[in-house]
C-alpha positions as CSV (number, residue, x, y, z in Angstrom):
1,X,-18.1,-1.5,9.3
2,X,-19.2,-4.9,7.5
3,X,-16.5,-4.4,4.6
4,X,-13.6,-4.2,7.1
5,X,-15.3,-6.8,8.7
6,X,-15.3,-8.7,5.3
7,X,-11.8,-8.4,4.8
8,X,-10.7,-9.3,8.4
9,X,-12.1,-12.1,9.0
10,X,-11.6,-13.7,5.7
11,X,-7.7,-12.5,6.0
12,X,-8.0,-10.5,2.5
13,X,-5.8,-7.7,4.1
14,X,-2.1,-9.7,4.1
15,X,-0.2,-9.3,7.5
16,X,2.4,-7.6,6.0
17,X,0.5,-4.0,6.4
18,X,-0.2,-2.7,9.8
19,X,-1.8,0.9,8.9
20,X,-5.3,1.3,9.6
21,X,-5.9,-1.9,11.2
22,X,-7.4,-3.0,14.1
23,X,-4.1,-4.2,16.5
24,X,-2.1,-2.8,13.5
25,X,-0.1,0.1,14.4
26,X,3.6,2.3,13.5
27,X,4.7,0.1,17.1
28,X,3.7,-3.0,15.6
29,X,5.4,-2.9,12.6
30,X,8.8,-1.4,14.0
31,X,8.1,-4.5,16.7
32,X,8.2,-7.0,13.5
33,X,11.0,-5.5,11.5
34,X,13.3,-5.6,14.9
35,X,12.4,-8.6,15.2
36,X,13.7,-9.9,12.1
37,X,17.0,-7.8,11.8
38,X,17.7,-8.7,15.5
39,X,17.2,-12.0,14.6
40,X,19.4,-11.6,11.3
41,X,22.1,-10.0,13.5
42,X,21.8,-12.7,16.1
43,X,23.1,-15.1,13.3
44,X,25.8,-12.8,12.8
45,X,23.8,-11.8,9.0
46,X,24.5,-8.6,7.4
47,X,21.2,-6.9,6.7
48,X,19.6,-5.0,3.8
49,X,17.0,-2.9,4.3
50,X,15.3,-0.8,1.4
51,X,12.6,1.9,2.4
52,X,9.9,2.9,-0.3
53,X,7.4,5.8,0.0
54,X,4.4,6.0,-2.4
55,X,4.2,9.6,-3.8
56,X,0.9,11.2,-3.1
57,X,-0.4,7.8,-2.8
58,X,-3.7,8.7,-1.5
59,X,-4.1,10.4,-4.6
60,X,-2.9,8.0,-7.4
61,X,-5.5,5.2,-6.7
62,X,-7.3,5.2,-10.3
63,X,-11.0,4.8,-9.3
64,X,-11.6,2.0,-12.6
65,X,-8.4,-0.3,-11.1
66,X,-10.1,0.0,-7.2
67,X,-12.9,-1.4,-8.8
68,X,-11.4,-4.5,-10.1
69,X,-9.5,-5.3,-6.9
70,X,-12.9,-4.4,-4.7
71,X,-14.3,-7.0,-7.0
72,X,-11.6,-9.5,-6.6
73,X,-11.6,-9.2,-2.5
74,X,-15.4,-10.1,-3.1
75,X,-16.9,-6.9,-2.3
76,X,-19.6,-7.1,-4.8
77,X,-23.4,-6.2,-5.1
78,X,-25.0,-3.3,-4.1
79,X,-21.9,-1.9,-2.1
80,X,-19.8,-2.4,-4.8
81,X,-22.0,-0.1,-6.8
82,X,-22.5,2.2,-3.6
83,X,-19.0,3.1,-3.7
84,X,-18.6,3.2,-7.3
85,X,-21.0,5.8,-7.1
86,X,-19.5,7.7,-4.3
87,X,-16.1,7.7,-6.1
88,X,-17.4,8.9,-9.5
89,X,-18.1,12.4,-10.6
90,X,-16.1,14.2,-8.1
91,X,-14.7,17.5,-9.5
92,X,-12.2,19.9,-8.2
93,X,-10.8,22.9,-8.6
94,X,-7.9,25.2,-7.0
95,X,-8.3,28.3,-5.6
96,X,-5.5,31.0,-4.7
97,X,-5.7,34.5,-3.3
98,X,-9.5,34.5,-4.8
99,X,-8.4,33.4,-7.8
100,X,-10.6,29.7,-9.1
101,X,-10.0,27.3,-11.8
102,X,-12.2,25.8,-13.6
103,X,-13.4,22.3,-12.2
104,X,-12.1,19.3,-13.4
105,X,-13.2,15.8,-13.0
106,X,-11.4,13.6,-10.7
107,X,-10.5,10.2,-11.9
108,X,-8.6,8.9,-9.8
109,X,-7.4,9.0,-5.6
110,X,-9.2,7.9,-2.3
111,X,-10.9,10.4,-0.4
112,X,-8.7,11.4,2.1
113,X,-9.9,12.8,5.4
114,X,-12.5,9.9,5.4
115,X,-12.9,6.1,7.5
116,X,-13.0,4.4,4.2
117,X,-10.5,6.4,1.9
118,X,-7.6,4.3,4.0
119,X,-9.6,1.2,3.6
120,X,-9.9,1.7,0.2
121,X,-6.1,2.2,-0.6
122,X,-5.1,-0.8,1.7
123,X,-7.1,-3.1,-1.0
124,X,-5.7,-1.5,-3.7
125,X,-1.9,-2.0,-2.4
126,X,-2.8,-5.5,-0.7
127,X,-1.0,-7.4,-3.8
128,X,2.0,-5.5,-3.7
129,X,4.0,-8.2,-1.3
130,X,2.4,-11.1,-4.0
131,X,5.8,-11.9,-4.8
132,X,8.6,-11.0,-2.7
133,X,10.2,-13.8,-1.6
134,X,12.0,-11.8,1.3
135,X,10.7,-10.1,4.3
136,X,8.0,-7.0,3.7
137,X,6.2,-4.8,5.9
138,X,3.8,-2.0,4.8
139,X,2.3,1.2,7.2
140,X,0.0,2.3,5.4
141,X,2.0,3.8,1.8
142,X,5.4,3.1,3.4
143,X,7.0,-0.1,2.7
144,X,10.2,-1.9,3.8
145,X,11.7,-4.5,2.2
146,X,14.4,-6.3,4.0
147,X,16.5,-9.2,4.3
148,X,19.6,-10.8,4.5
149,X,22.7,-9.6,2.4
150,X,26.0,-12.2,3.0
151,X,26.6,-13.3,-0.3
152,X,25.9,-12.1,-4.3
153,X,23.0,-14.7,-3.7
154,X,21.2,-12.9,-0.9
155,X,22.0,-9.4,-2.5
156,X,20.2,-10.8,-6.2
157,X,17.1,-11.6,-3.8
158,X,17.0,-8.5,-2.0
159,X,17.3,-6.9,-5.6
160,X,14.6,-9.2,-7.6
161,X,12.4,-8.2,-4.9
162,X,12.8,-4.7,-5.5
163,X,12.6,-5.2,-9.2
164,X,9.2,-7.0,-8.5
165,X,8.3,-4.2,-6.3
166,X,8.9,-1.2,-8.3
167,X,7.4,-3.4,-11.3
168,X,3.9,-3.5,-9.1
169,X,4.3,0.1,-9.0
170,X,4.5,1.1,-12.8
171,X,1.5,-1.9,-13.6
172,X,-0.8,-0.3,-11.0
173,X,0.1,3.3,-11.6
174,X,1.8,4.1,-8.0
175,X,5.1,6.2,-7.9
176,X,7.7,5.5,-5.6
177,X,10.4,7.5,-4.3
178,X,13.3,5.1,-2.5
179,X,15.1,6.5,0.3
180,X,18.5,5.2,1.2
181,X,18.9,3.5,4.8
């Protein structure tokens, strides 16, 4: 697929996530973040480590900000518009025991059950590590943010890069639910 191409071999996607990527993988990313708490532990650090799930983040992706970021990871042109197109005008409705709704357009979420939905969300969540200064690993739309927690110094890291975390959420319109370790 030339737009996973695109994106891999210009290093658009950040190394951070490991979902849907070729050599990326749930093993790789556990590999990583061992790595870095055995390290931590090695040094005889106290580590924090802060799990975040995206709620119904397939779904959440508003199609007008997917756009911008496309546009920004220099997917342009004619398959820019190509997939603007396929995104736009999709209606839904629900149906139980018989009983339909009416349809409803559908502004915003990746198609799931597709090879590009996935794709499409790991652009629009690629920024989220832009500012963390501590360590960060994505699967996908679960995160872990982790790092060392000796001193009020440490902990105030840890916690600014929450803050900068959950503050990507609300500006890109992506609930999160945190889970305690």
């Amino acid at each position: 697929m030339a737009t996973v191409d695109h994106l891999e071999n210009n290093g658009l996607i950040r190394s951070s996530q490991h979902g849907f990527r070729k050599g990326g993988s749930c093993f790789s990313n556990l590999l990583r973040f061992l790595d870095g708490v055995t390290r931590s532990l090695d040094n005889h650090d106290t580590v924090d480590v802060i799990y975040l799930d995206y709620a119904k983040a397939f779904d959440k992706v508003p199609y007008h900000r997917l756009l911008d970021k496309l546009d920004k990871h220099g997917i342009g042109g004619k398959v820019w518009v190509w997939l603007k197109e396929w995104l736009s005008g999709r209606r839904q409705r629900v149906c139980v025991n018989g009983c339909k709704s009416a349809c409803e357009a559908v502004t915003s979420g990746v198609p799931q059950g597709s090879v590009l939905g996935p794709i499409l969300f790991l652009i629009y969540i690629n920024d989220l590590d832009s500012n963390p200064v501590g360590s960060i690993l994505k699967f996908a739309d679960d995160t872990k943010l982790f790092g060392k927690a000796n001193n009020d110094y440490d902990r105030q890291t840890i916690q600014r890069d929450l803050d900068s975390l959950l503050e990507w959420f609300d500006k890109w319109q992506m609930p999160s639910t945190l889970q305690n370790a």
